[in-house]
PASEBA-1860 file (N, C-alpha, C; in nm, 3 decimals):
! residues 118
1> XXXXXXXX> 0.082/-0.120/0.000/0.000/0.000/0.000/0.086/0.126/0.000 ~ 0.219/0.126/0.014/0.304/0.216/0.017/0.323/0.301/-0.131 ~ 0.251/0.236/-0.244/0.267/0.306/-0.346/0.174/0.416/-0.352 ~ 0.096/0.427/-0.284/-0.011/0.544/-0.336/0.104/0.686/-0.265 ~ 0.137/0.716/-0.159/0.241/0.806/-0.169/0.327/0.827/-0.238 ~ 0.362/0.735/-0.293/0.493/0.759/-0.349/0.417/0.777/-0.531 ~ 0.302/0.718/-0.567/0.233/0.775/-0.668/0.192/0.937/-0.667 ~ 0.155/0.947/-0.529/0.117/1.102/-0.563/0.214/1.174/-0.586
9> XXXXXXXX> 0.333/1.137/-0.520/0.472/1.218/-0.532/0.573/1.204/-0.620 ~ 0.478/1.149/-0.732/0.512/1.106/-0.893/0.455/1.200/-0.927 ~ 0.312/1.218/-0.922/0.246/1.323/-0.978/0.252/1.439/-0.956 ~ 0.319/1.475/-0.839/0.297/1.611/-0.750/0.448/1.656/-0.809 ~ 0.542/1.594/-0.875/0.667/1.624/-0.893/0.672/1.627/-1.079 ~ 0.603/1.561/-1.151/0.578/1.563/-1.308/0.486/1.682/-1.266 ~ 0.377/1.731/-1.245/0.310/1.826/-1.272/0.412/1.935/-1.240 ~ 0.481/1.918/-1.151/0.555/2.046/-1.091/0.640/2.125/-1.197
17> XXXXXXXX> 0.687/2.002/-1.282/0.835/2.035/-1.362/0.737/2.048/-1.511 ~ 0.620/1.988/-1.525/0.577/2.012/-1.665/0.524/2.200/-1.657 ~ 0.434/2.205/-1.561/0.430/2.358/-1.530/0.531/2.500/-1.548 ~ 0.666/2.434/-1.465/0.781/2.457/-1.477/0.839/2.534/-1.640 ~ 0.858/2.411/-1.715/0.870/2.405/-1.859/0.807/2.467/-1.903 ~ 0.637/2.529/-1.895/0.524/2.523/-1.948/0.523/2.442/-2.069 ~ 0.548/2.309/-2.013/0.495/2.168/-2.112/0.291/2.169/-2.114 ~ 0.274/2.166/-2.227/0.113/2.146/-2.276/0.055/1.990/-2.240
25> XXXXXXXX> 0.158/1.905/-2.292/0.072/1.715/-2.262/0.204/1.670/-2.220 ~ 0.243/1.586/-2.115/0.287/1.484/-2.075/0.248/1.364/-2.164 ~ 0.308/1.302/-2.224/0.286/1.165/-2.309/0.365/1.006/-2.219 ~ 0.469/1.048/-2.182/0.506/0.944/-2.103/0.644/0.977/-2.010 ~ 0.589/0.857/-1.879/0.725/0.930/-1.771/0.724/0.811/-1.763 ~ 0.862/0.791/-1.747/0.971/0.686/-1.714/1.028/0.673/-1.557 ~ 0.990/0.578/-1.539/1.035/0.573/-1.354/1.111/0.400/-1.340 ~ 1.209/0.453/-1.263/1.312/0.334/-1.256/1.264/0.288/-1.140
33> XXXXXXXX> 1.286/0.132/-1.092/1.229/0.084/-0.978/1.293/-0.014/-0.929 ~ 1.392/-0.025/-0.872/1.495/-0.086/-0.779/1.381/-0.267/-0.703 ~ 1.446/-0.394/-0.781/1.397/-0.467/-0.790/1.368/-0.542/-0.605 ~ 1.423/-0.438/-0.526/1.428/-0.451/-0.390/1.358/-0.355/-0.323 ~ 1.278/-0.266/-0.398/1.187/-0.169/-0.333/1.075/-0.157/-0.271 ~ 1.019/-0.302/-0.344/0.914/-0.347/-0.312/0.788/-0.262/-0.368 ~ 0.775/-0.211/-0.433/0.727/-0.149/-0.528/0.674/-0.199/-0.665 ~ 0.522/-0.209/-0.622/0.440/-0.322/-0.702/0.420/-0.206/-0.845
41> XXXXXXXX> 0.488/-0.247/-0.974/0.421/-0.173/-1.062/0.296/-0.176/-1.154 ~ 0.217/-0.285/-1.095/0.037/-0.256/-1.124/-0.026/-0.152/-1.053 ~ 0.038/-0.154/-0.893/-0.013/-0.086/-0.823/0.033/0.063/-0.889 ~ 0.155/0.029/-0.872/0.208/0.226/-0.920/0.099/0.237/-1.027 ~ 0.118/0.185/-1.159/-0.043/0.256/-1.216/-0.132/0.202/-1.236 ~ -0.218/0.211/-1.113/-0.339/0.170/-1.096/-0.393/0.293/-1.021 ~ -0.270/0.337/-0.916/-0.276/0.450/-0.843/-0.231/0.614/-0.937 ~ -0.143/0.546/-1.021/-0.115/0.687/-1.144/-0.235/0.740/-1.172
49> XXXXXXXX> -0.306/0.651/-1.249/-0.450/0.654/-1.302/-0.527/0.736/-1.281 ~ -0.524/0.678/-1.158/-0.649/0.774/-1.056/-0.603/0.910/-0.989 ~ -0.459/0.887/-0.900/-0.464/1.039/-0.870/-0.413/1.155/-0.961 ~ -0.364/1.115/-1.104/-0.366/1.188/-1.199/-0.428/1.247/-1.338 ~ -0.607/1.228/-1.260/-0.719/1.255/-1.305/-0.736/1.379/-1.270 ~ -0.735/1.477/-1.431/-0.724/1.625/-1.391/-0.630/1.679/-1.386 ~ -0.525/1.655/-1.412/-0.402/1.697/-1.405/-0.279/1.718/-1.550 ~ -0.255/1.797/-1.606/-0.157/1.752/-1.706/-0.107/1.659/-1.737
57> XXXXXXXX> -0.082/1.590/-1.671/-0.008/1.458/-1.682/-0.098/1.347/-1.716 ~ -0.241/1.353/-1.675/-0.351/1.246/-1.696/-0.339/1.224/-1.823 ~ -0.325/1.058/-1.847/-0.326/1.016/-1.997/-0.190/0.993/-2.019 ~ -0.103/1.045/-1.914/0.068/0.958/-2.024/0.083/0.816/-1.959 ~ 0.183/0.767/-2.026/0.193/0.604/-2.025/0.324/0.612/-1.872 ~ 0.302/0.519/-1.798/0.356/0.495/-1.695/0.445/0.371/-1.740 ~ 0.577/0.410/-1.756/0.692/0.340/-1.821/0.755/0.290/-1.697 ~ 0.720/0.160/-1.660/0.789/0.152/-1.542/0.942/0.054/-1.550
65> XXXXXXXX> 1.051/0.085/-1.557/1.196/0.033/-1.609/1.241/-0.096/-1.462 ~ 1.231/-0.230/-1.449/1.337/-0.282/-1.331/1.461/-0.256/-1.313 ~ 1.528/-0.188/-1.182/1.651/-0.235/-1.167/1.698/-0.357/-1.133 ~ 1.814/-0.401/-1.149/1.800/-0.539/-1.085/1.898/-0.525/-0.983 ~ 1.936/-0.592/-0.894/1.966/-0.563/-0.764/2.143/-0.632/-0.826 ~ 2.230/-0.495/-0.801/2.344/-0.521/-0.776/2.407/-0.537/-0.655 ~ 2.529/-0.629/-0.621/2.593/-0.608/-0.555/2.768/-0.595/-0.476 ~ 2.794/-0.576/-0.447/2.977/-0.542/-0.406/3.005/-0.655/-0.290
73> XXXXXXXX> 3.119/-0.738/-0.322/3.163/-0.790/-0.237/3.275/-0.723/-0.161 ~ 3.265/-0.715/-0.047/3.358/-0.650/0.074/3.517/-0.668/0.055 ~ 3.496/-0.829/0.050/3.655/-0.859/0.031/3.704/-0.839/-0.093 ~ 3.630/-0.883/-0.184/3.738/-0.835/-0.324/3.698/-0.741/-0.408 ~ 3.580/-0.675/-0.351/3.543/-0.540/-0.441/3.466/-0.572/-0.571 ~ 3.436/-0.687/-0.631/3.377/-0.755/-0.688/3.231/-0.682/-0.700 ~ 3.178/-0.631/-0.829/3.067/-0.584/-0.826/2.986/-0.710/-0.951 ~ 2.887/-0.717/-0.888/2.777/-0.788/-0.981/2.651/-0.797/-0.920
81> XXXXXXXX> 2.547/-0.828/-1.067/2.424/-0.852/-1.065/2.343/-0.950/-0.950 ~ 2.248/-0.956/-0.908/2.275/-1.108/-0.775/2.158/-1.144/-0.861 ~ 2.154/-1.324/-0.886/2.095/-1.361/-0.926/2.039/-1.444/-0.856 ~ 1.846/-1.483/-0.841/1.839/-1.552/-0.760/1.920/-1.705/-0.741 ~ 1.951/-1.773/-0.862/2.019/-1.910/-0.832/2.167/-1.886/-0.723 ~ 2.227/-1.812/-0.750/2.366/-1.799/-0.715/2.362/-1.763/-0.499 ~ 2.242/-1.750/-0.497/2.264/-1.759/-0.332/2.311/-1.592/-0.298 ~ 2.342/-1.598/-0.173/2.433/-1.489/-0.109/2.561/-1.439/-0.094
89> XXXXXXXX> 2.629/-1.556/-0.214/2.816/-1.516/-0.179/2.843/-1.493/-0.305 ~ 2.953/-1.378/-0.300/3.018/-1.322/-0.420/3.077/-1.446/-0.537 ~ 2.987/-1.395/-0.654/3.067/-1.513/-0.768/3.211/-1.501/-0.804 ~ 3.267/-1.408/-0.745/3.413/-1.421/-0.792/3.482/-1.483/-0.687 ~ 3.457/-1.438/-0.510/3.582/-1.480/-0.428/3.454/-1.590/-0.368 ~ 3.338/-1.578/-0.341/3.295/-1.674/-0.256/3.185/-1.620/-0.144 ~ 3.313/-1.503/-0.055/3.227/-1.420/0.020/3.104/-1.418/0.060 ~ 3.047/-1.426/0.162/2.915/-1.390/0.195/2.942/-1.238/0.254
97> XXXXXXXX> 3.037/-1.129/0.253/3.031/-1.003/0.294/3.004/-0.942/0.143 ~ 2.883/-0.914/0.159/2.806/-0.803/0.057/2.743/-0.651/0.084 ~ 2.773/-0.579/-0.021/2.636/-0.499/0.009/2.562/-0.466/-0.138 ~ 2.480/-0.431/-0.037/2.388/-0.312/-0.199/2.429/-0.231/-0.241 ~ 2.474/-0.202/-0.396/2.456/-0.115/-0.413/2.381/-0.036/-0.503 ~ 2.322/-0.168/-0.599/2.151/-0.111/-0.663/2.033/-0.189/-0.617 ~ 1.940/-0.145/-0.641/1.820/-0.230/-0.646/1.756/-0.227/-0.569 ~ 1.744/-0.106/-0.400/1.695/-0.043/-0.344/1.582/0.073/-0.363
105> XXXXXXXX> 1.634/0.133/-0.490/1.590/0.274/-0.514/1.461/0.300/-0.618 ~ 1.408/0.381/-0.644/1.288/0.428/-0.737/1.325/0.598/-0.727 ~ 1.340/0.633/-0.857/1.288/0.789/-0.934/1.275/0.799/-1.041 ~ 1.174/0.915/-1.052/1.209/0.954/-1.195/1.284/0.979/-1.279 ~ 1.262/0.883/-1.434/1.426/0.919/-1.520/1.349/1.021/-1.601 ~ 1.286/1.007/-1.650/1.247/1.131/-1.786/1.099/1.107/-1.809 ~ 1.092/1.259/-1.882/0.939/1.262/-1.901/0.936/1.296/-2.052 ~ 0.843/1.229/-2.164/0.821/1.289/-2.290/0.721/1.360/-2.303
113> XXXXXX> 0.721/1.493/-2.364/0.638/1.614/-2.357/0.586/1.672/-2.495 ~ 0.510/1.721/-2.447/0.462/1.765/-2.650/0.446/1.976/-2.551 ~ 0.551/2.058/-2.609/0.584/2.193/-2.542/0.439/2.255/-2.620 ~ 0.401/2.194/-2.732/0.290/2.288/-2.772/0.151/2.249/-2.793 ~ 0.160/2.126/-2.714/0.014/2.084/-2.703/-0.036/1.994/-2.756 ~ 0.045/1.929/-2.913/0.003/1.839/-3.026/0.043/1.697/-2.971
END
């Protein structure tokens, strides 16, 4: 249920910057979504939908992009993708000292705009 905030504050932040611009139609925004965010993207637009009824932005396509969850091994600095087969230890040394360093996060990457209305 955590997406409806973070939907409005999709919308409350595209309206802000299309205004901004004085952009006429929003056609589509692109939002990246960190495969560890937990961040259901039916829900994101299901909730787009609705609280961006009335708004400039109502009617663009909700492009929602996965990150996939990278990560760094401690001991050898080892950065990679984690896949679910491969478990919790670094594919290069072994390691189980990891961290995150993608696949946490969600923002907006870009918005496509029509500046004169068409």
């Amino acid at each position: 249920m955590h997406e409806l905030p973070i939907t409005e504050s999709i919308v409350r932040i595209c309206c802000e910057e299309a205004e901004k611009y004085n952009v006429k139609k929003v056609n589509e925004i692109k939002i990246k979504v960190g495969e560890l965010s937990g961040l259901v993207p039916e829900c994101l637009q299901s909730y787009f939908d609705i609280v961006s009824k009335d708004t400039i932005i109502e009617g663009a396509k909700l492009n929602i992009i996965k990150i996939p969850v990278t990560m760094e091994c401690t001991e050898c600095n080892a950065k990679f993708e984690l896949l679910k087969s491969q478990g919790n230890c670094c594919e290069v040394c072994g390691s189980t000292k990891l961290k995150i360093v993608n696949g946490n996060e969600y923002y907006i990457d870009s918005m496509e705009v029509d500046e004169d209305g068409n």
